[in-house]
GUBA-204303 format. One record per residue (C-alpha): residue in one letter; x, y, z. Coordinates in steps of 0.001 Angstrom, whole numbers, padded with zeros to 6 digits, always signed. Example, Ala and Ser with C-alpha at 12.3 -4.5 7.8 and 13.67 -1.06 7.14 Angstrom:
<lodos>
A+012300-004500+007800;S+013670-001060+007140;
</lodos>
This chain:
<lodos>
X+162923+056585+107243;X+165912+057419+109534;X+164567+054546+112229;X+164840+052125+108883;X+168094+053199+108357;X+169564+053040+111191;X+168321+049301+111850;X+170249+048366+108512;X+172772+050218+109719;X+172641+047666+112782;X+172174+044792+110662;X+175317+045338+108852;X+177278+045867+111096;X+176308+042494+112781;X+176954+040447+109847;X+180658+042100+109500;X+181020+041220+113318;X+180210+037583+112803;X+181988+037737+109855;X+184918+038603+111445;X+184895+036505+113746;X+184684+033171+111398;X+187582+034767+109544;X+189670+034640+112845;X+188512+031432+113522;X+186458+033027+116755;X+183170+030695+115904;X+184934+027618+114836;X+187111+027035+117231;X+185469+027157+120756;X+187496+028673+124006;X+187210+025461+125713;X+189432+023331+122953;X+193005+023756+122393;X+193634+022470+118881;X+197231+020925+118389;X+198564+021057+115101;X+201866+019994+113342;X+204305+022929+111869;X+204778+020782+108942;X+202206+020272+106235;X+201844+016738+105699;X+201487+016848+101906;X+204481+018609+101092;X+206844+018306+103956;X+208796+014755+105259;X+211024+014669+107615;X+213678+012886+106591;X+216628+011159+108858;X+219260+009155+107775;X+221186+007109+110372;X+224469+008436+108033;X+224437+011541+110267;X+224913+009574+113352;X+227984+007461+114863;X+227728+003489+114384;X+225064+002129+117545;X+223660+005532+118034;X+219808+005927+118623;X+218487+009210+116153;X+216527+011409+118496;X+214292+014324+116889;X+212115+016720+117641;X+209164+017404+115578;X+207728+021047+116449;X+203653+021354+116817;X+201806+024652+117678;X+198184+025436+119365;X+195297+027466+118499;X+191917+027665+119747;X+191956+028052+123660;X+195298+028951+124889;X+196012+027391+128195;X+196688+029294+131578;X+198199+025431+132662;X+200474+023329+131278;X+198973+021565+128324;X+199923+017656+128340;X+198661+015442+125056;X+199513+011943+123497;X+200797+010763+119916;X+200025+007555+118343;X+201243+006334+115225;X+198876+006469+112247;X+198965+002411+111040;X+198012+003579+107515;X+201051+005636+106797;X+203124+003880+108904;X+206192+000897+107594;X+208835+001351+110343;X+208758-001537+112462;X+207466-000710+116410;X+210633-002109+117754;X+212579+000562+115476;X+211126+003344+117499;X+210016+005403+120873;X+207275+007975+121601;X+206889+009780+124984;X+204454+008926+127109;X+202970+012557+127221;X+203580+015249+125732;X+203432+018816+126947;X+203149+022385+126007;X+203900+025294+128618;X+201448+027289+130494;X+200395+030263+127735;X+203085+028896+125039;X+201823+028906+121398;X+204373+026297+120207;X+205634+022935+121660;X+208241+019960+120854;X+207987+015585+120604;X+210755+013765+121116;X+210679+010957+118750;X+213568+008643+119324;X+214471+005716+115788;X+216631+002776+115862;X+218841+001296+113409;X+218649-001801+111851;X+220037-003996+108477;X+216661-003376+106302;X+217317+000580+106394;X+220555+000151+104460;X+218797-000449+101307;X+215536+001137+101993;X+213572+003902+103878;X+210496+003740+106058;X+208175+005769+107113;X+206806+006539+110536;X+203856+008841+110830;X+202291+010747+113977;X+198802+012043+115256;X+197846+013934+117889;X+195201+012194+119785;X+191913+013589+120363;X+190855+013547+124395;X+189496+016422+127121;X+190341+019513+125853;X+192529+018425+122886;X+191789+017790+119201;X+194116+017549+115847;X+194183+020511+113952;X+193488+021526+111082;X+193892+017861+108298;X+196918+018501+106722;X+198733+019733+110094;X+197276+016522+111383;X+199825+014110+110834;X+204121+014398+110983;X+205602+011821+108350;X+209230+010641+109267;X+211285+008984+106037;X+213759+006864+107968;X+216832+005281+106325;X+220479+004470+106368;X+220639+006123+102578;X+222587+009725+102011;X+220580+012141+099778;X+220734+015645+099862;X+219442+017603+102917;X+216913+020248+102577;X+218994+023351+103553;X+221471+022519+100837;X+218690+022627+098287;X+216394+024733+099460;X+215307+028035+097642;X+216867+030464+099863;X+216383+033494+097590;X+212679+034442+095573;X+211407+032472+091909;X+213491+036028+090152;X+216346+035177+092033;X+216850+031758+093303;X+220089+030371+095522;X+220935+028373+098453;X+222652+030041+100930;X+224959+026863+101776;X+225814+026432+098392;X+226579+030056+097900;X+228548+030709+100704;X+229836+027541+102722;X+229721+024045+101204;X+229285+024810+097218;X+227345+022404+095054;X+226204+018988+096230;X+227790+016124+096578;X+227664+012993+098221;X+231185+012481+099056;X+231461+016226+100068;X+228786+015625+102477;X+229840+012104+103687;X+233026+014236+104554;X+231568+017132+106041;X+229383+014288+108062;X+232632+012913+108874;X+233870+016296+110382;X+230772+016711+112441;X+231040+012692+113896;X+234498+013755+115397;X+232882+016362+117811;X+229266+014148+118266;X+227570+017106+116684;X+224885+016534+114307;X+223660+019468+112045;X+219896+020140+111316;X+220823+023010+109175;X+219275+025385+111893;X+222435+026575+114023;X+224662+028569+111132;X+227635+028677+113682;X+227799+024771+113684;X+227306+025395+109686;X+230646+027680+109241;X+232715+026155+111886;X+232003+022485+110083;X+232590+023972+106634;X+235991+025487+107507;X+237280+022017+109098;X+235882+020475+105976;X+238434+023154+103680;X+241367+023739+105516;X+240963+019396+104824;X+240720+019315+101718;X+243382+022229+101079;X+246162+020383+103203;X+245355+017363+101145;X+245614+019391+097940;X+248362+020975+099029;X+250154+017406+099797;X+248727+015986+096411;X+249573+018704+093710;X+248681+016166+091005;X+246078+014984+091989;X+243486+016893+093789;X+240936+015762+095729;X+237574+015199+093603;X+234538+014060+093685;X+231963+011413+092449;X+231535+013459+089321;X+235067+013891+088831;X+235105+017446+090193;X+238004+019220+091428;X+237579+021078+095123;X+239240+024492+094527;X+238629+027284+096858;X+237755+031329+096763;X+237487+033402+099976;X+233900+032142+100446;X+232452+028896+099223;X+233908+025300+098206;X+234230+025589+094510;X+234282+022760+092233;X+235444+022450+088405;X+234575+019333+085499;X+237158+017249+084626;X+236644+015958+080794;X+237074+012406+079840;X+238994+012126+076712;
</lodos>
């Protein structure tokens, strides 16, 4: 009776090894494959670029991050993208893709350099461009939705993910630019805060919160001179807002149409 036992005992513990090891992805993904994988998930995520951030004749260049699982390399790690035909309305002359591609000896995480061109059609319409990681050696795609990057390219202004974004929880839900910087969306407020970043060549990915506050500041100490040299008639927006200030944020105000 204790030999029986103790062969279960075996047993079971086998089965939670191997179980385990699926869970960690140990079985499925073999140590002589590096999988490459996109950081955003293709059904919910676009990249979007608008050549509005960018000075007249200048090319957009962005980098799209990707990670690796599976085998981790002890050598640098080169790979290929190819656009996906299917998913893809941007002209080929409107873009470039590197050659290779590379991630670091023993890095988990990599960058591609994706480099769009203007032209005419843009202005009233965006395109998409989409990348995959090509299989070849010792590389595959990751997992499928990780498997492709979509890029919405246009010459149109709509509102950028970090001034819309959820930056709080579903109980209590606010945007830290809105909050604390820029206050509420607008389109000429952001054409103008563009317009402050164009003077310096800077363009902001909402990433670097320095660039953020130092851009935000230009943008009110502008407006407040012009209020200040205006009285009657401060400056306002699209939706016939007035830009007022506190010690934090842009704050805006309706106007009522009699």
């Amino acid at each position: 009776m204790k030999r029986i036992s103790f062969y279960i005992v075996i047993v079971l513990l086998g089965v939670s090894f191997f179980t385990s090891c699926e869970e960690q992805g140990l079985l499925t993904h073999t140590n002589d494959v590096s999988y490459i994988a996109f950081e955003k998930n293709m059904t919910t995520d676009t990249t979007g670029v608008s050549f509005k951030f960018y000075n007249e004749g200048e090319n957009a260049k962005i980098l799209l991050g990707v990670t690796i699982s599976g085998k981790v390399q002890d050598k640098d790690l080169e790979f290929t993208v190819s656009v996906d035909p299917e998913r893809t309305t941007l002209p080929a002359t409107q873009y470039e893709l590197p050659e290779k591609c590379v991630i670091k000896a023993g890095e988990l995480t990599g960058e591609i350099l994706v480099v769009l061109k203007y032209y005419e059609k843009l202005d009233t319409k965006a395109e998409l461009l989409t990348l995959q990681v090509n299989d070849g050696g010792e590389v595959r795609q990751g997992p499928s939705v990780y498997s492709r990057a979509i890029i919405s390219v246009s010459n149109l202004l709509f509102a950028p993910e970090w001034w819309t974004r959820n930056d709080g929880d579903v109980n209590n839900p606010y945007n830290i630019v809105e909050e604390w910087y820029l206050g509420r969306y607008s389109e000429k407020k952001y054409l103008m805060f563009l317009e402050e970043l164009k003077k310096d060549g800077v363009v902001f990915d909402g990433k670097d919160m320095f660039i953020l506050r130092k851009y935000a500041l230009r943008l009110k100490n502008r407006i407040k001179d012009y209020n200040t040299q205006h009285p009657d008639e401060p400056m306002s927006d699209e939706y016939c807002k007035f830009f007022f200030f506190n010690d934090t944020a842009t704050t805006e105000i309706y106007t009522l149409s009699l």
